[in-house]
C-alpha positions as CSV (number, residue, x, y, z in Angstrom):
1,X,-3.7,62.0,19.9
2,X,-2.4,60.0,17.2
3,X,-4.9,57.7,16.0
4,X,-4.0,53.8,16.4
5,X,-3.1,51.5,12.9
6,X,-5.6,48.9,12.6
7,X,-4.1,45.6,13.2
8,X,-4.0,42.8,10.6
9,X,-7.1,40.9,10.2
10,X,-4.6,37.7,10.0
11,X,-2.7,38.5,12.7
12,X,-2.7,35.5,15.2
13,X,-4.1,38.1,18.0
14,X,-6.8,39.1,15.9
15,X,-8.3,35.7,14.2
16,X,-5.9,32.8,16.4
17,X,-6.8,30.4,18.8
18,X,-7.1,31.4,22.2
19,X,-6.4,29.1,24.6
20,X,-3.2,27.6,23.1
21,X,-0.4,28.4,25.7
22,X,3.2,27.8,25.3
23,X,4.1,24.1,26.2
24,X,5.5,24.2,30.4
25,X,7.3,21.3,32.4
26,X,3.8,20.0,33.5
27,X,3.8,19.2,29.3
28,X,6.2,16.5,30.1
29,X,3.7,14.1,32.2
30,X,0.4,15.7,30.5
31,X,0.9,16.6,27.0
32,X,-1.5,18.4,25.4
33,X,-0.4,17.0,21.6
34,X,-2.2,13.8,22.7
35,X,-5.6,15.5,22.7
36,X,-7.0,14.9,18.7
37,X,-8.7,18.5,19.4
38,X,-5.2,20.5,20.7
39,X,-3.9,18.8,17.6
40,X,-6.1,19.3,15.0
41,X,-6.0,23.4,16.1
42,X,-1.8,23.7,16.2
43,X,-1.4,21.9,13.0
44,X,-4.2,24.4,11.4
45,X,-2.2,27.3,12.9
46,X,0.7,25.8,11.3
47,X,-0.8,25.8,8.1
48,X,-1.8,29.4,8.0
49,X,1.7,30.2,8.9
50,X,2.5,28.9,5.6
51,X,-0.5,31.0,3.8
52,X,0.8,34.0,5.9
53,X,4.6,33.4,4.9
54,X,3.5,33.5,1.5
55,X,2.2,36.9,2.0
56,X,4.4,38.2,4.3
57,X,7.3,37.8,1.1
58,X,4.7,39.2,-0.9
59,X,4.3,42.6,1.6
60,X,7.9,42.7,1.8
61,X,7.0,42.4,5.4
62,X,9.9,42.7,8.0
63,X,11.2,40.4,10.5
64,X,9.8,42.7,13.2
65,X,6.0,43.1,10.8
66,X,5.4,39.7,9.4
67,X,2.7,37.5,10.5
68,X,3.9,34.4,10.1
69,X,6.2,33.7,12.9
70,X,3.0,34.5,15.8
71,X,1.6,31.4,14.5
72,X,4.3,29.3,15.4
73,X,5.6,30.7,19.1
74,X,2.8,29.4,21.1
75,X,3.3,26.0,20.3
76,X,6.9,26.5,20.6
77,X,7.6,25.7,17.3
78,X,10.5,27.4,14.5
79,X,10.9,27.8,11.1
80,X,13.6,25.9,9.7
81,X,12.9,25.8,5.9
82,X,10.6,27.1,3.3
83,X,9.8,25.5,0.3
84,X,9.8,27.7,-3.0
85,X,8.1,26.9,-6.0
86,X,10.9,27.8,-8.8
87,X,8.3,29.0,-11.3
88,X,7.6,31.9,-9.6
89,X,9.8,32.7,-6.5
90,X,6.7,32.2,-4.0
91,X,6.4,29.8,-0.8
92,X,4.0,26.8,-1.0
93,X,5.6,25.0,2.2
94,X,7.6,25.0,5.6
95,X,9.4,22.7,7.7
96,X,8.8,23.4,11.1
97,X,10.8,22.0,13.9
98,X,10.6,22.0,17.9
99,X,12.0,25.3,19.0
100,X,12.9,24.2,22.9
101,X,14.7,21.8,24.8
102,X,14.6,18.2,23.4
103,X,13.7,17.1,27.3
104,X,10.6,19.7,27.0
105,X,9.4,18.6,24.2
106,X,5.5,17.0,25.0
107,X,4.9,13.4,24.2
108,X,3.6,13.0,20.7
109,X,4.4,16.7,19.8
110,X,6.2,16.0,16.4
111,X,10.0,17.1,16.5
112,X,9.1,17.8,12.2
113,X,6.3,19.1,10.8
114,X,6.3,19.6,7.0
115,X,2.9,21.9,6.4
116,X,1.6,22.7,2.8
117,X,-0.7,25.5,2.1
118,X,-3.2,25.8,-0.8
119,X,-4.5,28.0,-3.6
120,X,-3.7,32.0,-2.4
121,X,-5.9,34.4,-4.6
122,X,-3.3,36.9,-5.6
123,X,-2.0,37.7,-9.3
124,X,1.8,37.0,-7.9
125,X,0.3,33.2,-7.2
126,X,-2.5,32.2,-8.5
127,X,-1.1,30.9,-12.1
128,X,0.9,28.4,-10.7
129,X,-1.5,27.3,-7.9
130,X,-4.2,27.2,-10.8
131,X,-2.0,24.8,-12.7
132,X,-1.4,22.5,-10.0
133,X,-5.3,22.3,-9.1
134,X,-5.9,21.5,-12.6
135,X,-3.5,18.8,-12.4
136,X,-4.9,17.9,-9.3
137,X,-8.5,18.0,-10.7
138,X,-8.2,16.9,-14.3
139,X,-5.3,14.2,-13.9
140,X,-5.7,13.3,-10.2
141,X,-1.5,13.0,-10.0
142,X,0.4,15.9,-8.7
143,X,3.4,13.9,-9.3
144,X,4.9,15.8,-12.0
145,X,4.4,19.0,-10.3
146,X,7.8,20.9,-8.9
147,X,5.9,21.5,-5.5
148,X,5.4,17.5,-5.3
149,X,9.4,17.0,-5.6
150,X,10.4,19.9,-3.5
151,X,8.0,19.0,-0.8
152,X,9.2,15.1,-1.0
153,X,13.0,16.1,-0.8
154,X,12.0,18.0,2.6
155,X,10.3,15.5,3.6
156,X,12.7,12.5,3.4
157,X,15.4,15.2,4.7
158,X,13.0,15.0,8.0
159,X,13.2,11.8,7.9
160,X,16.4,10.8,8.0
161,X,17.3,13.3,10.5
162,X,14.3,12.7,13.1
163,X,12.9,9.7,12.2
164,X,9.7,8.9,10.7
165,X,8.0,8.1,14.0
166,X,9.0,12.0,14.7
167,X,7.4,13.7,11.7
168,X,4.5,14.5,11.1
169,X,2.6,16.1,7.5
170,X,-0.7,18.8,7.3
171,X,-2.0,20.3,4.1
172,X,-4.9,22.0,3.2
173,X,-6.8,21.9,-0.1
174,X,-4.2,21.7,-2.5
175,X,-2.2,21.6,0.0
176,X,-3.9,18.3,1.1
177,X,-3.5,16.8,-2.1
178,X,0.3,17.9,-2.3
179,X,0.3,16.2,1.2
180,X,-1.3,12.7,0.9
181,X,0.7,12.1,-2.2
182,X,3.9,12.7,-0.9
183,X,2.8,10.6,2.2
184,X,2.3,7.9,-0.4
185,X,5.8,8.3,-1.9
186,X,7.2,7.2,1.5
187,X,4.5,4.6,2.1
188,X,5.4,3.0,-1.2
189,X,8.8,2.4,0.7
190,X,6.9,1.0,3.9
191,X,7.8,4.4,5.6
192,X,4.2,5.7,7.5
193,X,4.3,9.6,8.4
194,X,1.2,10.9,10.6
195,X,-0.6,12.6,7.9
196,X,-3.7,15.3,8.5
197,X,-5.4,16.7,5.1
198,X,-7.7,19.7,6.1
199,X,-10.4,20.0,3.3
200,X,-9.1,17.5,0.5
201,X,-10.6,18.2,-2.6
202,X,-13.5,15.5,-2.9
203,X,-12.8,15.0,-6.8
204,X,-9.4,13.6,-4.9
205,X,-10.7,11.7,-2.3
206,X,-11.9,8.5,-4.5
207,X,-8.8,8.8,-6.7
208,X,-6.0,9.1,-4.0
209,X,-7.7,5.9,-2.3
210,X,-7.4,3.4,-6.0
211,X,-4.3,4.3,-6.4
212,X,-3.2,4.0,-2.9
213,X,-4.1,0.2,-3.5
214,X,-0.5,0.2,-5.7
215,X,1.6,0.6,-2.9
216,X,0.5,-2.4,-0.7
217,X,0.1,-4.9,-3.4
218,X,-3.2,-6.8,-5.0
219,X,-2.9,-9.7,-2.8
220,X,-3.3,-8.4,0.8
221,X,-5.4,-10.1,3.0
222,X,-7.9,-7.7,5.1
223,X,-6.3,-8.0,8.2
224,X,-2.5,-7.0,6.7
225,X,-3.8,-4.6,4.3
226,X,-6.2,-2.6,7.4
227,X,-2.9,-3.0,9.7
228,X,-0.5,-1.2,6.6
229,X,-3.0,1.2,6.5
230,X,-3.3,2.0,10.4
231,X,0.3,2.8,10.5
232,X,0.2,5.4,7.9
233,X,-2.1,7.4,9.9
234,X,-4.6,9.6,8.1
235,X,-6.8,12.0,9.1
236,X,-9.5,13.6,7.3
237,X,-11.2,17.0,8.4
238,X,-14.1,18.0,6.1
239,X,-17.4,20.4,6.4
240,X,-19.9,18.8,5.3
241,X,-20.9,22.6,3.7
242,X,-17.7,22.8,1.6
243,X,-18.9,22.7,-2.3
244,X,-15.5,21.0,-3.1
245,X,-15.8,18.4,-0.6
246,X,-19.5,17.7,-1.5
247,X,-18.9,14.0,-2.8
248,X,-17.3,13.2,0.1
249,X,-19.9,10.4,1.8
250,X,-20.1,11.4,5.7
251,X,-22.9,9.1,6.1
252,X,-22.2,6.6,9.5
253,X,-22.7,2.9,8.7
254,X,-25.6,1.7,11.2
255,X,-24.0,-1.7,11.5
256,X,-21.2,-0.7,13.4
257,X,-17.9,-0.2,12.3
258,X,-15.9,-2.3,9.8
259,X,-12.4,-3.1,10.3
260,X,-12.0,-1.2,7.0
261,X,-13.4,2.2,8.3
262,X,-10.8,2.2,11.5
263,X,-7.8,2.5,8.7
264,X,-8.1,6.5,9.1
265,X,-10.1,9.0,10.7
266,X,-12.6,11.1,9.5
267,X,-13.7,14.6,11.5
268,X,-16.6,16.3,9.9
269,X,-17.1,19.6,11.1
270,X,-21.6,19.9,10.1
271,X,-21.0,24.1,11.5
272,X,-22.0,26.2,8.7
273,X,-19.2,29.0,8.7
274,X,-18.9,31.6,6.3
275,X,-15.9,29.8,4.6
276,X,-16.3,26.0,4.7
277,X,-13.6,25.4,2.5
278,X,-10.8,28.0,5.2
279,X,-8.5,26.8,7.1
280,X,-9.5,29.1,10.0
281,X,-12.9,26.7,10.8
282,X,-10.1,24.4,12.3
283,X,-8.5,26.0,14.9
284,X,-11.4,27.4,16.5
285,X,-11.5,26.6,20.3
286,X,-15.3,25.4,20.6
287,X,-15.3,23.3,17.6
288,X,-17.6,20.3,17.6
289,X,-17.0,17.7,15.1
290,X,-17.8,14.2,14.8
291,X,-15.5,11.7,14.3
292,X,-16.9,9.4,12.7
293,X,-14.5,5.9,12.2
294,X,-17.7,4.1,10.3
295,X,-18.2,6.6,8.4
296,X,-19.5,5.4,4.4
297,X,-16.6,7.9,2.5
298,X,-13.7,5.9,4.6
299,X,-15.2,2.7,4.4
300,X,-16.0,2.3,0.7
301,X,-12.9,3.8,-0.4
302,X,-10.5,1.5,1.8
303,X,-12.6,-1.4,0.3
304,X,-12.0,-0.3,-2.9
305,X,-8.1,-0.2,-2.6
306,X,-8.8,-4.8,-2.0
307,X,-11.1,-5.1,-5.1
């Protein structure tokens, strides 16, 4: 008997989710997009599609061997556009858009998702990744990267066609940093997209939050400025073992919440894994995180933004 080829270690069978099924009629009346924890695990899937279509281009997989598209079909999602860094031919981002009926569609299930991956270990990558992390790291600004405008022209192509109430963003480490910036761009225009950053680099986290103070003007009052904020709609997801998120101030503010610290959400994942800093901590099915709205990185940062 022939023996068997071992399967993929990144194939969605092998290292996916379980218990995501493929959105049904009873979606329509209870969606499953409204539960932060369904959420949180598609939109990680989502993001390792982008890894895995990096890779799959690299592996000169086929249509019929790549990896990518498994993470996509259960959530009834399809590619519609990948985003290619110019430098060097490889893919840093997707655009992913609702694969079924428009009436099927579950409440709050984005009908756009632009996901961003980070850094990818592999000679054919890692130069240019390596450059924007620097940029990220030493300058804080990933503006003047060719990812940041190729990312923001998808983005406000979304836009236009779904409406920003429809789109959604998710990055992950660099990826994060690509993702809250270009959120920014559109926030400078008073245009809020749902934004998710899976591990955010911490050196980022204080940065991204002064300059954010730009877009809303020095004169807000603490009840407009909390409210602009709120609509933008940011989510954090850290582990509180990841050594590049290990500034980031998880400590809960005994006093109660402020109305600073219910601007965005933080999700702190305190399970030590063997990769803190991997995307694949995020879609696991028994996950417990705190969320933690009074939490001290969320609230000194957003007061910061009104000094």
């Amino acid at each position: 008997m022939a023996s068997m080829m071992p399967r993929d270690p990144y194939a969605y069978d092998v290292c996916g989710p379980k218990k995501i099924t493929t959105p049904g009629v009873t979606e329509i009346l209870f969606s499953s997009w409204k539960d932060v924890d369904h959420k949180r695990k598609v939109l990680a899937c989502f993001v390792q599609a982008v890894y895995l279509l990096e890779l799959d281009r690299q592996g000169n997989r086929t249509p019929q061997t790549a990896l990518a598209p498994k993470w996509l079909e259960p959530s009834n999602y399809k590619l519609s556009q990948t985003l290619i860094d110019e430098r060097d031919g490889s893919i840093f981002g997707a655009v992913l858009e609702w694969a079924g009926y428009s009436v099927l569609r579950p409440s709050g299930a984005p009908k756009a998702i632009l996901a961003l991956r980070g850094t990818l270990m592999y000679s054919t990558t890692v130069r240019r990744d390596f450059t924007d992390d620097l940029r990220l790291f030493v300058r804080e600004n990933l503006e003047g990267s060719v990812r940041f405008n190729s990312a923001l022209k998808a983005l406000k192509s979304s836009v236009d066609r779904f409406g920003y109430w429809n789109v959604c963003i998710a990055g992950h480490s660099l990826g994060a940093g690509f993702a809250i910036q270009v959120g920014k761009a559109l926030a400078k225009e008073k245009v809020f997209i749902e934004t998710h950053l899976f591990n955010l680099p911490s050196v980022s986290l204080g940065g991204v939050w002064n300059r954010i103070k730009s877009i809303f003007g020095d004169n807000q009052t603490d009840g407009k400025f909390c409210a602009a904020v709120m609509k933008w709609g940011l989510h954090f997801y850290v582990n509180k073992s990841d050594f590049l998120c290990t500034q980031a101030d998880t400590e809960v503010i005994q006093n109660g919440p402020s109305g600073n610290s219910l601007a965005a959400k933080l999700f702190v994942n305190s399970k030590t894994v063997s990769d803190a800093h991997g995307i694949g901590q995020w879609w696991e099915d028994d996950l417990m995180l705190m969320a933690l709205p009074n939490s001290k990185l969320i609230d000194t940062h957003l007061k910061s933004l009104k000094s």
